[in-house]
C-alpha positions, 0 to 999 in steps of 0.5 A: 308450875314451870314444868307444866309451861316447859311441857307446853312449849316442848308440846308446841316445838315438837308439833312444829318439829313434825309439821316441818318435817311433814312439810320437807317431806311434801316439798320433796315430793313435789319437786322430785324432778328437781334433786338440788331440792328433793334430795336435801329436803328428804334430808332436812326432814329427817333431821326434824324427825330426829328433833321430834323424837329428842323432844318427846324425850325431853317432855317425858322427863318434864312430865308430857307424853307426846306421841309420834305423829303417824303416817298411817293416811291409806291414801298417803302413798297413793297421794306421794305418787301423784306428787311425784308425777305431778313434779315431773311434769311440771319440771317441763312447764315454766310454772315449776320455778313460781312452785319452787319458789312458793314451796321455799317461802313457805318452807322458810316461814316454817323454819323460822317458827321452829327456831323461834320457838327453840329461841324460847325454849333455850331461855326457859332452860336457863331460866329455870335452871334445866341443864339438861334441856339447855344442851338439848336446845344447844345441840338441835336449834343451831340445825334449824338454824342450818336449815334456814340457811339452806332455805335462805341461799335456795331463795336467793338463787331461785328468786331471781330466775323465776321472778326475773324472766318474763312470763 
């Protein structure tokens, strides 16, 4: 029965892992005419690619077989080079930083379900015993919590130019 629940939350964490990552990606995308966040985003997502792929190994010895998310919109490039353009011609209008500042936030919440969900993950391991999950957890939710430290300084430093100059 606890393997089942444990492939569940691994299932529920490695489709949170790729939906940050997809979102990094996104961010990136959106705010290429910005390289203090397009740059780290394209790392930070590959980071929760990585993630992704640890917990696929992890739910495969848990008995779930969960599938790498595929890229295989034939529109996706097409759409990656309309954000990309879109971004940097925003860069030169002053609601980029109000954008900015969105992408962060929502960036943000998306980190915190993640670590929330590692959180969950870690008692689970030792509830059951499961050292080999437990390192897992050990290894890869301190980077999420990385992750929203990154986020939480971009925040801080962003919010105040955009929200304190007039419109």
């Amino acid at each position: 029965m606890a393997t089942t629940r444990t492939g569940t939350l691994l299932a529920e964490l490695h489709e949170a892992e790729e939906a940050l990552a997809r979102e990094f990606h996104r961010v990136a995308e959106r705010q290429a005419a910005d390289h203090g966040t397009h740059y780290p985003c394209l790392t930070l997502a590959a980071r929760c690619e990585e993630h992704a792929a640890r917990l696929r190994a992890a739910a495969g010895r848990h008995g779930r077989d969960l599938s790498e998310h595929r890229h295989s919109e034939p529109l996706s490039h097409l759409l990656d080079a309309v954000r990309r353009k879109s971004s940097e011609r925003r860069g030169h209008h002053g609601s980029a930083g109000q954008l900015l500042l969105r992408d962060l936030r929502h960036l943000f919440l998306a980190a915190q379900e993640v670590s929330l969900l590692w959180l969950l993950l870690g008692q689970v391991a030792r509830a059951v015993r499961d050292q080999e999950l437990l390192d897992d957890v050990e290894e890869l939710h301190p980077e999420t919590l990385g992750q929203i430290g990154w986020l939480t300084t971009r925040l801080k430093n962003t919010a105040p130019q955009v929200l304190a100059t007039a419109d």
